[in-house]
N, C-alpha and C positions, 0 to 999 in steps of 0.2 A: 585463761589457763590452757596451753597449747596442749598435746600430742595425750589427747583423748581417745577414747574409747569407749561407743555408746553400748552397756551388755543387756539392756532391757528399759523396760519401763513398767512404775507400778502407780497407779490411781493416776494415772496421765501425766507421774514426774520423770524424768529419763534418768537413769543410775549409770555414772561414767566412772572408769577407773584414768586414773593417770599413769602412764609411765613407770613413775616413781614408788606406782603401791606395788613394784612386783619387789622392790628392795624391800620394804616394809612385812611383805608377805615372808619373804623366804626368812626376815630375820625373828619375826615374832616366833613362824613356825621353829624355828631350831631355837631359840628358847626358851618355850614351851618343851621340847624332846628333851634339852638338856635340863632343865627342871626335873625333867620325869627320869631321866636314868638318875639324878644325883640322889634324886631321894630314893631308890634301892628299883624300879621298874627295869624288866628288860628293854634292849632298844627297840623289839619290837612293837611288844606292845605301847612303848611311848613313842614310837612313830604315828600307831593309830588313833592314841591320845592327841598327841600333837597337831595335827590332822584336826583334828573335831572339835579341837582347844582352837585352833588359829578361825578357824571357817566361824565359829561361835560369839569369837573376838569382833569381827567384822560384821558381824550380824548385827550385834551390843553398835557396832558406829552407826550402821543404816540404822538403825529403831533413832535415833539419839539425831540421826540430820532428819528424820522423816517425820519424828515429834516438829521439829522446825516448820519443813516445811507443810505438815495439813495443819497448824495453829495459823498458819500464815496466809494459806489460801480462802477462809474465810474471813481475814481482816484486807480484803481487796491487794494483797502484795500477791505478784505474779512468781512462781517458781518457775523457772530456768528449766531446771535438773540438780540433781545432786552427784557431788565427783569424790570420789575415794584418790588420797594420796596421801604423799612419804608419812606425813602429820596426822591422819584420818580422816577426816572429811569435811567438805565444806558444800553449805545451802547454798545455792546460790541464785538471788532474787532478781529481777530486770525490773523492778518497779520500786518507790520510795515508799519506806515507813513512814505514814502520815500523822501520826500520833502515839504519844511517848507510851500511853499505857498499850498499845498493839505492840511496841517494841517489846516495850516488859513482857506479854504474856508470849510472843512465840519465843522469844530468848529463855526465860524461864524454863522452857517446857524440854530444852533440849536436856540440861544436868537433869530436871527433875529425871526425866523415863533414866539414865543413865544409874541414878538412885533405885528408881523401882525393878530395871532390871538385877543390879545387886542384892535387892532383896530375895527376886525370886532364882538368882543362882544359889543363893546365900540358904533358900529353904529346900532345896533341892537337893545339895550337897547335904543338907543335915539329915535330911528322911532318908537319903540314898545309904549315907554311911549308918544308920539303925537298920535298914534291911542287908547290909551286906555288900551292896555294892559301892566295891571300893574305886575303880575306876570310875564310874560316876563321879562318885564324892570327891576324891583328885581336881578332875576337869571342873566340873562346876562351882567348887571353890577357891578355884584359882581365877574364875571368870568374876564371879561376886567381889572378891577382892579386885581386879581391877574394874571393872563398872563401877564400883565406889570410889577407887584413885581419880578415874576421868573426872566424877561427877562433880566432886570435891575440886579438882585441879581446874575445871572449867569455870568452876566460879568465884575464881583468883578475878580480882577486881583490877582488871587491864586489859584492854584491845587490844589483840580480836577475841580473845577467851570471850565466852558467853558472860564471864559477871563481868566483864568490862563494856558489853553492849548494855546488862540490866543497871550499872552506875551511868550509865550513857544516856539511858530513859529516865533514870531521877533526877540527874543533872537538866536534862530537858525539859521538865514535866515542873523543877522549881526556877527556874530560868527562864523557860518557854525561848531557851536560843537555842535550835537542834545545831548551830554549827560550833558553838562554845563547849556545848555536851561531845561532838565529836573529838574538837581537838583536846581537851581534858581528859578523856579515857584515852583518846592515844598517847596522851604525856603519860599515864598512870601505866600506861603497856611498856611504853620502853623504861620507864621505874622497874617495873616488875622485870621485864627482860634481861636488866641490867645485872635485878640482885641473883635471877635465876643464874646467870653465867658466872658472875661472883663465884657464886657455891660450887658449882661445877670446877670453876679453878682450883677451889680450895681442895677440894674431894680429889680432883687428878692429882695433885702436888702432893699432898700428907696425907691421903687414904688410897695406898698401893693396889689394895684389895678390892676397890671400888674407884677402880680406876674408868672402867667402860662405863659405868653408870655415871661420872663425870663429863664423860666427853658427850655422851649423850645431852646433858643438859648443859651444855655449853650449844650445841648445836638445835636444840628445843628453845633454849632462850637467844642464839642467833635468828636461827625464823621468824620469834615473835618479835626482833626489833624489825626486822626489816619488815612483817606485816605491818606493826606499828607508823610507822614512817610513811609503808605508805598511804594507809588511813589519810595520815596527814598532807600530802602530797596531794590526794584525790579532792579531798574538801576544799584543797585553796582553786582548784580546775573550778568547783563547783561553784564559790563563790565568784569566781572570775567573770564563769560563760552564765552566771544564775540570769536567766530574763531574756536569753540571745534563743530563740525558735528554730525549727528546723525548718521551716517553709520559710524565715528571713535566709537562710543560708541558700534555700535552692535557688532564690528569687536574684540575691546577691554573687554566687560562686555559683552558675551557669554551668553544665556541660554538656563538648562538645557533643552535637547531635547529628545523626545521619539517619537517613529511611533505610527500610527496611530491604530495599532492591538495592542497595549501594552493594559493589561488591567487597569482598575481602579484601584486595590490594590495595583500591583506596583506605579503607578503615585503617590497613598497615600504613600508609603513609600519617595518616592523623595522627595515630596513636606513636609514629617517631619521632611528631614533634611536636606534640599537645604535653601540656603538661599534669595529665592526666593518665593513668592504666588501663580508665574505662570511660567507652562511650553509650551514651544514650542511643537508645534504636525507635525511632518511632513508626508507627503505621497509620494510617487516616489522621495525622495531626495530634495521636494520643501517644504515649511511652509502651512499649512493645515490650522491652528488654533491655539488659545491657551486655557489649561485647566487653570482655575482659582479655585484656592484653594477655595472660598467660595460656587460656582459651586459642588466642590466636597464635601463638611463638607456639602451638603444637604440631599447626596447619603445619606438611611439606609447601616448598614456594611453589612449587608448581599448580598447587589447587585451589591457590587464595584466589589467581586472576578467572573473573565472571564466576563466581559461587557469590550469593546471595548474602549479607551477615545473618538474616535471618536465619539461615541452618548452622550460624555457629553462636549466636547468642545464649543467652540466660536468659531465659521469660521471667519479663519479672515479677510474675506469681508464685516462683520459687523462689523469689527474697524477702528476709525476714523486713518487715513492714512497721511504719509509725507515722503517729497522725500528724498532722503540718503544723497544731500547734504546738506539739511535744516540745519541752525545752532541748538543747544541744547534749545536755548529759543526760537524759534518758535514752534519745541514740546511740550515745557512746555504748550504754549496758545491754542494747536488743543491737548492735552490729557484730553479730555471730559468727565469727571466723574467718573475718577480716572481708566478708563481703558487703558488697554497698546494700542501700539500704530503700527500700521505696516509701518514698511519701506518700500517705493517702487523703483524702478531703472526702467531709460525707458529701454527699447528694442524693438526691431523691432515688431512692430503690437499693443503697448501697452505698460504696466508696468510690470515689474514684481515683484512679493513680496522676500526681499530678507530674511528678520526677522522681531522679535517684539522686541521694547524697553517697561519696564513696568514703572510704575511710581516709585517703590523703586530703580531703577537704575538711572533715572533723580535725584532722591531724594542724592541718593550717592553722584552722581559728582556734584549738588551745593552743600549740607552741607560741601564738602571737598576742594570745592574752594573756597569758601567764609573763610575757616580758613585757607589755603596757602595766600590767598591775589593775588593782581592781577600782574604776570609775568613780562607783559609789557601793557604798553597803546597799544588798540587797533589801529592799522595801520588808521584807518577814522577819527578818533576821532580829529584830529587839520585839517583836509582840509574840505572846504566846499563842500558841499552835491551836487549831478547832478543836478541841477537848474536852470532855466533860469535868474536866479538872481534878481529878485524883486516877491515884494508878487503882488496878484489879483490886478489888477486895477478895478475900476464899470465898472461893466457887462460883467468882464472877467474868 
């Protein structure tokens, strides 16, 4: 998800906004305000309603992806960061849920807080309005009420909604085929998608009055097909490249390498007609770094000839990093922003770097396995998963 914005970090997860939450912002906040004048408030005072109503709103989303993610980081799944956008929010993981009840309990836990927040706007507004304060009681039972709509609405049974990962991990957990469970909640998402837009048709056409809240959910169930879809889309990648390494790939799709004294103008010549964007830099026979073509189209021509690449490299201790025998699709989800990616291997005292995979070599081997089609069924894919064999019991 492109044109991010990292605004902090809390217990070592990074909270990104997207682009698209400033639309989301400005339209929650005006209606919040218009709420607040209809029902008899001046504008001013329900601008600072509004205000404390939207900021509140988004609070209710981070509680609701961050229940996700700390369920998550003690079932060994790595959190990313969490990104606010047009929709509200999304966890997002670089590592695979390895068993269906770890699914069930961080997916769960996101509606659940989403519930217990609504309880406790729901108690807040009620004690506020017994003592008098009326504004309180306004904002926080307008918060309650909708923390209950999400909680409820998220656990509509269809992908990406949260109850269509928790029908995801029962379909898994009685199957033991996590790829049968994935594509089943996708079909059950674009079901659900389909009837959500249904209703939005109907609602714009014969409910004048409720017109915007139509197009809304024409464009709420537009999203979740195309989330949908591509759920579907990613697992057939998964199946395809399931078994293919990323140390087979470095070993097999080579790249172009130069030391580290080469100058610039040579590397400009490689890189005009390698077909590659980035090369290997190495120093004593180990991997330095890599130059990245748009690194170099910054260089004036004048200062490529006899400069070192070495001063215009990427060390590649600032790329995000995965071990050789990582499969090809857990690369694809730790290659962070379209840079390449370093291989590492243990050895004694540490890692060592052995190469860089870049994203137009990832890029290679799905476009060309997704048009061979898939070999064989992966070897997992019909036995049930390591499990203890039943989901979460309460308070387990």
């Amino acid at each position: 998800m492109g044109h991010r914005i990292t605004i902090g970090s809390i217990a070592g997860i990074e909270v990104r906004i997207h682009r698209s939450w400033v639309l989301i912002a400005l339209l929650i906040g005006w209606s919040f305000w218009n709420r607040f004048v209809v029902i008899g408030y001046a504008p001013t005072p329900a601008v600072v309603m509004a205000v404390i109503g939207a900021a509140l709103f988004f609070f209710s989303v981070l509680v609701h992806e961050f229940a996700h993610a700390l369920e998550a980081q003690p079932r060994g799944v790595e959190v990313s960061g969490i990104t606010l956008f047009l929709f509200g929010g999304v966890t997002e993981m670089s590592s695979d849920i390895r068993r269906p009840r770890d699914e069930f309990a961080l997916t769960a836990i996101g509606p659940f807080s989403s519930l217990v927040l609504a309880a406790i706007f729901g108690l807040v507004a009620f004690y506020s309005a017994q003592v008098g304060l009326e504004l309180v009681a306004q904002v926080a039972g307008l918060l309650g009420w909708i923390n209950l709509a999400l909680g409820v609405f998220n656990l509509l049974p269809g992908a990406p909604l949260d109850g269509g990962r928790i029908l995801r991990a029962l379909v898994w957990w009685v199957t033991g085929d996590r790829q049968r469970a994935v594509r089943f909640a996708a079909r059950t998402g674009q079901l659900l998608a389909a009837l959500i837009v249904s209703f939005g048709i109907v609602q714009l056409l014969f409910v004048p009055a409720a017109a915007i809240g139509g197009i809304w959910l024409i464009v709420i169930g537009g999203f979740l097909a195309f989330a949908a879809q591509s759920e579907i889309a990613q697992q057939a990648i998964d199946e395809r490249l399931g078994g293919l390494t990323v140390g087979e790939l470095l070993h097999r799709d080579e790249l172009v390498t130069l030391t580290a004294d080469t100058d610039v103008a040579t590397a400009v010549e490689q890189l005009r007609v390698g077909p590659e964007g980035t090369l290997a830099i190495t120093r004593d026979g180990r991997t330095a770094g890599v130059l990245l073509l748009e690194d170099v189209a910054k260089l004036p021509a004048d200062q490529r000839a006899g400069r070192p690449v070495a001063e215009v490299m990427l060390p590649v201790e600032e790329l995000p990093s995965v071990d050789g025998g990582a499969e090809i699709t857990e690369a694809l989800r730790e290659m962070a922003g379209g840079r390449p990616l370093a291989v590492t291997a243990d050895e004694e005292g540490g890692k060592r770097i052995e190469g860089v995979v870049t994203p137009e070599q990832l890029e290679r081997v799905v476009r060309r396995s997704l048009q061979l089609g898939e070999e064989q069924a992966p070897a997992a894919s019909g036995t049930r998963p390591d499990d203890a064999g039943h989901l979460p019991q309460a308070g387990g």
